[in-house]
C-alpha positions in Angstrom: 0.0 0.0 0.0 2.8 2.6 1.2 4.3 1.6 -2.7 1.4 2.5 -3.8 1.3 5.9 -2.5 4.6 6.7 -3.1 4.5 5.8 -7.2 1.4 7.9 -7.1 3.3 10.7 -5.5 6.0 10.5 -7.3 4.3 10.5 -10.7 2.6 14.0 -9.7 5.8 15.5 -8.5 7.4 14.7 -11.8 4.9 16.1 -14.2 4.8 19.1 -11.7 8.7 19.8 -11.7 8.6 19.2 -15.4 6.2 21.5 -16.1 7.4 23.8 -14.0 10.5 24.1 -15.9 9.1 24.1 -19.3 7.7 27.3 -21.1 4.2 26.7 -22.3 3.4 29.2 -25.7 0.3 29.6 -27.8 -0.4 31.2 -30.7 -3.1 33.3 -31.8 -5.9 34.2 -29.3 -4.9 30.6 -27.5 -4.4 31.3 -23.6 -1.1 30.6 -22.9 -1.0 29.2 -19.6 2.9 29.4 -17.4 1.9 27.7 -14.2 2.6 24.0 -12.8 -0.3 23.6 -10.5 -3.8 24.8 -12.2 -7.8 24.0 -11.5 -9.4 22.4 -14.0 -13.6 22.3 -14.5 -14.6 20.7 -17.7 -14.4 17.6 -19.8 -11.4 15.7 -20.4 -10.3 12.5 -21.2 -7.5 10.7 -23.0 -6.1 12.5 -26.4 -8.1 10.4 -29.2 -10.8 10.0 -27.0 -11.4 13.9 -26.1 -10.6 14.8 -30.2 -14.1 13.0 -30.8 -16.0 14.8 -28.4 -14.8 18.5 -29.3 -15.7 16.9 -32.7 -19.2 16.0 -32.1 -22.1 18.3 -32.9 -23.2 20.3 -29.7 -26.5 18.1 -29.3 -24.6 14.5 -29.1 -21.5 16.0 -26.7 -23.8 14.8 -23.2 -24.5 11.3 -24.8 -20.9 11.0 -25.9 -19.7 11.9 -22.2 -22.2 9.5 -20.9 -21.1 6.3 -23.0 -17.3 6.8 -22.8 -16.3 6.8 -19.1 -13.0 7.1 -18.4 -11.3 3.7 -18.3 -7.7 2.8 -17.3 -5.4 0.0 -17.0 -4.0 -0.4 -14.0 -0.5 -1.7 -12.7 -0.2 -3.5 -9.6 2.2 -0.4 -8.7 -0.7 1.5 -9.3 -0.1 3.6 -12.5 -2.7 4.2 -14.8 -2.5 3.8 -18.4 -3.7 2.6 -21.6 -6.9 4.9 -20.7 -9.8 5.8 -23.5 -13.0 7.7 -22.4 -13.9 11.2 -21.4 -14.6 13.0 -17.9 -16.2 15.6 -16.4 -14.0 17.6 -13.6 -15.6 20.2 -11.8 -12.5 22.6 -9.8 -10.0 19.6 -10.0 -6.5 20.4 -9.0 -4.2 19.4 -11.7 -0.9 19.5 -12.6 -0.4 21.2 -15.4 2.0 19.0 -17.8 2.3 20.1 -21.7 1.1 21.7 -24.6 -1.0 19.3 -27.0 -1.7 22.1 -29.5 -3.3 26.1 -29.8 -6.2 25.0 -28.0 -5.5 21.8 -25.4 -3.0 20.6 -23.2 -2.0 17.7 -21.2 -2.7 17.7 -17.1 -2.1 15.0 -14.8 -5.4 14.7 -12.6 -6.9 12.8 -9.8 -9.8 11.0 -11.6 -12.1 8.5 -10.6 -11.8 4.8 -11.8 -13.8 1.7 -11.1 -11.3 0.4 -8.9 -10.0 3.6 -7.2 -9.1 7.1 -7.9 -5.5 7.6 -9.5 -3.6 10.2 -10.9 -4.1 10.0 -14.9 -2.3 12.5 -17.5 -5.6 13.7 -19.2 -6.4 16.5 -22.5 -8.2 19.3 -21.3 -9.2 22.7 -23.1 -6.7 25.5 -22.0 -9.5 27.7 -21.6 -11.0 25.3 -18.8 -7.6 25.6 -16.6 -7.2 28.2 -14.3 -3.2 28.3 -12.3 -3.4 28.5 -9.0 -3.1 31.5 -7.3 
């Protein structure tokens, strides 16, 4: 259990000190966000995943939320990955971790998974993050 913790730690320290130390740009009327701890509220969800539901028409964007979940594999050391699915966070703290494009970036968040809540690195709009004050 106490591995558990720690690789879970340790995974949100790194994508905090390496986003700390790396200069986030956008380009056109894109926020550009320069902070390593934000709060999220919004959907997100794994890259390919959260591409198709900014691409679905406004009307079908609450049935696509509702039949992709969030889904992860999980490690017996407790590291999530291989996950497909969407979420919705409402003030999540995240760490905020890269660029993805002009419009979305990568955040590591506490999300919600059958079997427990882990940190997960996650797509999110850059207009839905706000840096901690």
């Amino acid at each position: 259990m106490r591995y558990l913790l720690a690789s879970a730690l340790a995974v949100v320290v790194v994508a905090a000190s390496t986003a700390a130390t790396a200069q986030t740009s956008g380009s056109g009327n894109a926020p550009t966000l320069q902070c390593a701890i934000g709060y999220v509220t919004g959907v997100g969800g794994a890259a390919q995943s959260f591409r198709e539901y900014l691409a679905a028409p406004d009307r079908d964007k609450y049935r696509y939320l509702a039949d992709n979940p969030i889904q992860c594999k999980v490690s017996d050391e407790g590291r999530a990955s291989a996950c497909t699915g969407v979420t919705n966070l409402r003030n999540e703290k995240v760490s905020v971790y890269d660029d993805v494009d002009s419009e979305t970036m990568a955040v590591v968040a506490r999300v919600e998974l059958d079997h427990g809540t882990y940190p997960v690195i996650i797509v999110v709009r850059k207009q839905d993050v706000k840096c901690e004050e």
